[in-house]
C-alpha positions in Angstrom: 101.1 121.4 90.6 104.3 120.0 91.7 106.5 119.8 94.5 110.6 119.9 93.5 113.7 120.3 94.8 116.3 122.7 93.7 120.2 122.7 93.6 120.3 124.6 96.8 118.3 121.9 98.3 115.1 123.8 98.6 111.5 123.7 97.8 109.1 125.3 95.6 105.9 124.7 94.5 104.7 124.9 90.6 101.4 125.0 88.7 99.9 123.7 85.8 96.7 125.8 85.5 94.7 124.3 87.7 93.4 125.8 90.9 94.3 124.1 94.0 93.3 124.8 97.8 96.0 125.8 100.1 94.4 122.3 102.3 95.3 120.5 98.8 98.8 122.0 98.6 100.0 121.1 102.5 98.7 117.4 102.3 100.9 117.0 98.8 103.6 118.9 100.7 103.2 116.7 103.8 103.2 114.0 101.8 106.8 114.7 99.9 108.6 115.7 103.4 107.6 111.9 104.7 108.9 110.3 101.6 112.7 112.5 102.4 112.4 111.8 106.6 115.8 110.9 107.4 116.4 107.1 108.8 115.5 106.9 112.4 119.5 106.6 113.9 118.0 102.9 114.9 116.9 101.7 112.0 119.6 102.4 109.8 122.3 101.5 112.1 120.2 97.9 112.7 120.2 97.4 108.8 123.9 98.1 108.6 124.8 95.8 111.6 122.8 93.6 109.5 124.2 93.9 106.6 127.5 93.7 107.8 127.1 89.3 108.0 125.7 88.7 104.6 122.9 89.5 103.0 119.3 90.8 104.2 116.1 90.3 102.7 113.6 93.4 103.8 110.4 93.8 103.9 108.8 96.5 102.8 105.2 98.7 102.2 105.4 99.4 98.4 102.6 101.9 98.7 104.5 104.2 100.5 105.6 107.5 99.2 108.8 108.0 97.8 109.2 104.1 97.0 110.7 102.8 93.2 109.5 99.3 92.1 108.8 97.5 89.0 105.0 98.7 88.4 103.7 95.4 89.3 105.3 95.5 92.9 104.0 99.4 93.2 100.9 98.7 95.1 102.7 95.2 97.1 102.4 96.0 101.2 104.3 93.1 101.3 107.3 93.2 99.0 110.6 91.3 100.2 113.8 92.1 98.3 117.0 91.1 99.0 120.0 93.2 99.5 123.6 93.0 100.4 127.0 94.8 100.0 128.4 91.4 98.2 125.9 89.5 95.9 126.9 88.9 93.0 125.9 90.4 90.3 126.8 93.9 92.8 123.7 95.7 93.2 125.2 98.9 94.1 123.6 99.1 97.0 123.8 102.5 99.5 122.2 103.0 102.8 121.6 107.1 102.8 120.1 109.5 104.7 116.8 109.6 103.6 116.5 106.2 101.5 117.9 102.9 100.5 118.6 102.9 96.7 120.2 99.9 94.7 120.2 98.0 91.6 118.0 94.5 91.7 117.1 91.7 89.1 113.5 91.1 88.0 112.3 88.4 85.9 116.1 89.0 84.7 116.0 92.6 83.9 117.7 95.4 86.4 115.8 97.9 87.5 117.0 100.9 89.9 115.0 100.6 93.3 114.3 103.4 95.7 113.1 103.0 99.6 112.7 105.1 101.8 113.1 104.0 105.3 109.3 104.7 106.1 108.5 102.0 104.0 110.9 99.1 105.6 109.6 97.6 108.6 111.5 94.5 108.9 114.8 92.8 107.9 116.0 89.4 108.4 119.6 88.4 107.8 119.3 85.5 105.0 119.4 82.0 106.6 120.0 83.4 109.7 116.6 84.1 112.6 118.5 87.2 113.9 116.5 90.3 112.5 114.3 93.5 113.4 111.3 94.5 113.4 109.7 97.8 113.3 106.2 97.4 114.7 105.3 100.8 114.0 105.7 100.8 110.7 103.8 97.0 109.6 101.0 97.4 107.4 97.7 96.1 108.3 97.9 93.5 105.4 101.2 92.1 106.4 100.5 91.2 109.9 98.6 88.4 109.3 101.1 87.2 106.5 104.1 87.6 108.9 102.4 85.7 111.9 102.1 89.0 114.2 99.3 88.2 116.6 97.5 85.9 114.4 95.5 83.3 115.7 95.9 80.2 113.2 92.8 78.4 112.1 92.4 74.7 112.9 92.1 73.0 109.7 95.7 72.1 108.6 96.5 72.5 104.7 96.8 69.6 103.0 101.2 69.0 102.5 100.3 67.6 99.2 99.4 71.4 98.5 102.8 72.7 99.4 104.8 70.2 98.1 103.0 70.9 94.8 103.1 74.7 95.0 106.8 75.1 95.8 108.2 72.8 93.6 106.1 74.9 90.4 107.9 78.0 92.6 111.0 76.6 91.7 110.7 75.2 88.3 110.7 78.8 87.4 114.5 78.7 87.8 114.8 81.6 90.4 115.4 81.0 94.6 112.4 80.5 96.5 111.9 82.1 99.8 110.6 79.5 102.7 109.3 80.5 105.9 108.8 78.2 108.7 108.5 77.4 112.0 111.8 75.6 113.6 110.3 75.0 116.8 107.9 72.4 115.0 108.7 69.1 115.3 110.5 67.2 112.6 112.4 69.9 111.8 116.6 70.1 111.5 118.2 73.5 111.9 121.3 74.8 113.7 120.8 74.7 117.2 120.8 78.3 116.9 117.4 78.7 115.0 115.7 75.8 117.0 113.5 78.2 119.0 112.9 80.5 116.1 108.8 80.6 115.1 109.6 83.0 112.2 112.9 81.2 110.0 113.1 82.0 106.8 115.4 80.1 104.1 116.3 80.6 100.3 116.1 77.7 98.7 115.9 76.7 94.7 118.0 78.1 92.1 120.6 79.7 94.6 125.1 80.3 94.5 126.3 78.9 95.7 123.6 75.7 94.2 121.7 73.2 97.1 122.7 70.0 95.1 121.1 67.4 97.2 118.2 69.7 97.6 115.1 67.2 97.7 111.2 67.4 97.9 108.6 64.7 98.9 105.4 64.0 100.3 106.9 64.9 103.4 108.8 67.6 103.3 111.9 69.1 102.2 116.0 68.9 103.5 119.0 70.1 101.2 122.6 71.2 102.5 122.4 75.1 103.3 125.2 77.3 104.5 124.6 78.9 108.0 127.6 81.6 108.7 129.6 79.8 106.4 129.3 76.7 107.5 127.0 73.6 105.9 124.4 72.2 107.3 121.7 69.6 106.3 118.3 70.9 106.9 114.8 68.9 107.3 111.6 70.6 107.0 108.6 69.0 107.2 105.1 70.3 105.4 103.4 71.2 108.6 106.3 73.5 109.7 106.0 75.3 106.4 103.7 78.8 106.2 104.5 80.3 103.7 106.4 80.5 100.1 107.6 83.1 97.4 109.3 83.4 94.6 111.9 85.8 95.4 111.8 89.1 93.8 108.1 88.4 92.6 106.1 90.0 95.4 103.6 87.3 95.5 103.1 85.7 99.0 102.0 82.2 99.2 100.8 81.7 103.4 99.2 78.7 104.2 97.6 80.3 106.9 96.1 77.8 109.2 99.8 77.1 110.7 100.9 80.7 110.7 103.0 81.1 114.2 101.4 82.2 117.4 104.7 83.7 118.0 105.3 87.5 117.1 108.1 88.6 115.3 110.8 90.0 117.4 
C-alpha cells in the first residue's frame, strides 16, 4: 500500500495485495500529512530573517518523515547542514510551504536534500550567536549534545584530546564546525558573542581561507569574519565542547564542559 499525490493535489490510497487494517492505513496516512504540515508562520519567517545576513547552519532530526539525506545521515537526530541564498557553489536553495529543499555537497558529491520543517528545530546564523530554537521540536538525543539542561560532569577532558581530534577533523580538507563557550575565560570574540554559552564557528578549509589559522596545546585563534568585518579569535581547549566535520553528521561533544546555559 501506498499513499500518493495526484495532479489535482489530492490523495489516494493503493494496494499491493496485501491486506491491511484500516488502524494500519490512518497511522501511514497520519504519518504522510506530518511530513506535508505547512511551516509554522514563525518558523519560516525566523529562518528567512535569518537567512537574509548570511548563511545558516540548521539543525535538524533526520528520522523524521518526509526528510532526504545521503543514506548515511538518514537515521542522524542530529544532522547540521548549512544553507544560504549565496554560497558558492549556489545550492538552490527554496524555503516552501511545506519543506526546505536544496542542493548540498557530500564528501564532494551533490545530492538533492529535502526537510521538512518538522524536522528543523534550530538555526544559528554562521559565526554569528543570534539564532532560534524550537524547543518543541529537539529530539531527546540532541539535548544533551546541544547543552539544553545538561548538567556537565566534573572530570575535564584532557585538551591534548581536542587538540588532537580537530586537527585529524581538518586534515580531511573540508570546514570544521566548533562549538564553544565565549563566556569562558581565555576566550577572544566580538564583544557581541562574549556572553554567548552556545557560539559556534567554521573553521578549517573555509572561502574565504583562515590563513593564520593556528592550533596548539592550548588552544586555537585564526582571523574570522564577523558581519563582514575581521577579527582575531582565541579559543582555548576548555571552552571547546564539541566538533564536526561539516556536512558529516558525526558529532564530537566533549561532554564534561557542555554549557549549563540553554539555548535560546
Amino acid at each position: 500500500m501506498g499513499v500518493h499525490e495526484n495532479g489535482a493535489g489530492l490523495v489516494r490510497f493503493t494496494g499491493r495485495g496485501d491486506k491491511f487494517s484500516a488502524r494500519s492505513m490512518i497511522r501511514r496516512f497520519v504519518t504522510w500529512l506530518r511530513a506535508r504540515s505547512p511551516a509554522p508562520a514563525s518558523k519560516r519567517e525566523d529562518l528567512e530573517r535569518l537567512l537574509a545576513h548570511g548563511a545558516v547552519l540548521i539543525h535538524l532530526d533526520a528520522r523524521r518523515p518526509g526528510v532526504v539525506v545521503p543514506a548515511q545521515h538518514a537515521t542522524d537526530p542530529t544532522l547540521v547542514l548549512r544553507i544560504g541564498y549565496r554560497l558558492a557553489p549556489p545550492i538552490d536553495l527554496v524555503c516552501g510551504e511545506h519543506a526546505i529543499s536544496c542542493t548540498l555537497q557530500f564528501a564532494g558529491v551533490p545530492v538533492a536534500c529535502t526537510v521538512p520543517w518538522s524536522a528543523i528545530y534550530a538555526a544559528i546564523r554562521e559565526g554569528d550567536p543570534n539564532g532560534k530554537v524550537w524547543h518543541a521540536d529537539i529530539p531527546p538525543e540532541a539535548s544533551a549534545r546541544m547543552g539544553v539542561a545538561v548538567e556537565p560532569a566534573r572530570i575535564e577532558a584532557h585538551p591534548k584530546d581536542k587538540w588532537r581530534r580537530i586537527d585529524m577533523m581538518m586534515a580531511q580538507g573540508r570546514p570544521v564546525l566548533v562549538h564553544l563557550d565565549a563566556s569562558c575565560d581565555g576566550v577572544v570574540v566580538p564583544e557581541s558573542c562574549r556572553s554567548e554559552h552556545v557560539l559556534v564557528l567554521r573553521i578549517g578549509r573555509v572561502s574565504p581561507p583562515i590563513v593564520d589559522l593556528a592550533t596548539d596545546e592550548d588552544g586555537w585563534s585564526g582571523t574570522l569574519l564577523f558581519a563582514g568585518e575581521p577579527f582575531l579569535v582565541i579559543a582555548p581547549w576548555h571552552a571547546v565542547y564539541a566538533a564536526t566535520i561539516e556536512g558529516s553528521g558525526e558529532l564530537t561533544t566533549w561532554r564534561s564542559e557542555l554549557p549549563r546555559a540553554q539555548l535560546r
